[in-house]
Structure formats: C-alpha cells, structure tokens
N, C-alpha and C positions, 0 to 999 in steps of 0.2 A: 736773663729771660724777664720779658716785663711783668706786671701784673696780669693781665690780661691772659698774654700765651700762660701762664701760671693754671691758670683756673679752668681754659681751655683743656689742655694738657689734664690736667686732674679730670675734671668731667668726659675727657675721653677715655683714659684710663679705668671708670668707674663703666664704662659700658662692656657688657658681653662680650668673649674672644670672637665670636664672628664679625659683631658688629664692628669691632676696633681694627677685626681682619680688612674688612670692607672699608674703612675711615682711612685706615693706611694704604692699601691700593690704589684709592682715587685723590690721596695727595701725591703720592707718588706719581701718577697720571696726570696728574697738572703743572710738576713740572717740566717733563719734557714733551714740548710742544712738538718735536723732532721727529720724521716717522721714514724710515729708510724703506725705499720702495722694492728690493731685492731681498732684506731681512727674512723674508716669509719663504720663499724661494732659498734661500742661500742656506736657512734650517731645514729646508724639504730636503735637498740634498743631502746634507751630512746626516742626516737621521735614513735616508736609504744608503748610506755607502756602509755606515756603521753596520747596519744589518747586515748587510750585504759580504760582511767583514766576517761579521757572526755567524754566517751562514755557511761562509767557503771554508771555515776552521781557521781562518786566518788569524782571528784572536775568539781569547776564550774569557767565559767572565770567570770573575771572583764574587764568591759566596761572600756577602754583606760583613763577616764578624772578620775574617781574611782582611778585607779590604780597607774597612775602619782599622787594625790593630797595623796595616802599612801607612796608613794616614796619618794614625798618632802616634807611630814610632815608640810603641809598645812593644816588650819582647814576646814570644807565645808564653799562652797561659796568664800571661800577667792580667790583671782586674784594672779596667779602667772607671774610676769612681766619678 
C-alpha cells in the first residue's frame, strides 16, 4: 500500500460507522460499471415464488438460533463465542 492509500485508509477509518458505511457503498459502486437489465425482474421473481413457497407450506422457516447453530456446525446447546 503506497503512502498515500496509507493515510486515505487511516482518515477513512477515523470517520463515523455510517459515514465509512456510505464511503464503502459508493466505492463499491464505482467499480462495477455493469448493470444487468433483467437483475431487478429476475429478484422480483424469486422473492414471490419464495413466498409463495411459504405460503403453500411447501417450506417452513427456521427460528434464527436453529439456523445459525446449522450454519456453524455447532452441536445443540453448544455456546458459540
């Protein structure tokens, strides 16, 4: 890292978690120039079939602590630190 990104980097890290929220979104956004015109449509879809899923009983959710302890491959009861 040169000097420069150095001190960049520092003086960004020294601003507020929104602010550095909002710094990294729009570098983020500047790299990819790229904008798939179906993307928006192709997510509208699968966000109604999902429901849709949800709706007919067809799948069922998992309670958030359930779901994390199948993620991390923790046994029940175990404490993840």
């Amino acid at each position: 890292m040169t000097p420069k990104e150095s001190k960049l980097l520092a003086d960004a890290l020294g601003l507020p978690q929104y602010e550095r929220a909002d710094l990294a979104a729009r570098l983020i956004d500047s790299l990819d120039q790229t904008f798939d015109q179906d993307a928006g449509s192709a997510w509208d879809a699968e966000v109604a079939r999902r429901i849709s899923d949800l709706d007919s009983g067809l799948v069922e959710l998992i309670p958030w602590p359930e779901a994390r302890r199948m993620i991390l491959g923790t046994p029940d009861g175990a404490s993840e630190a």
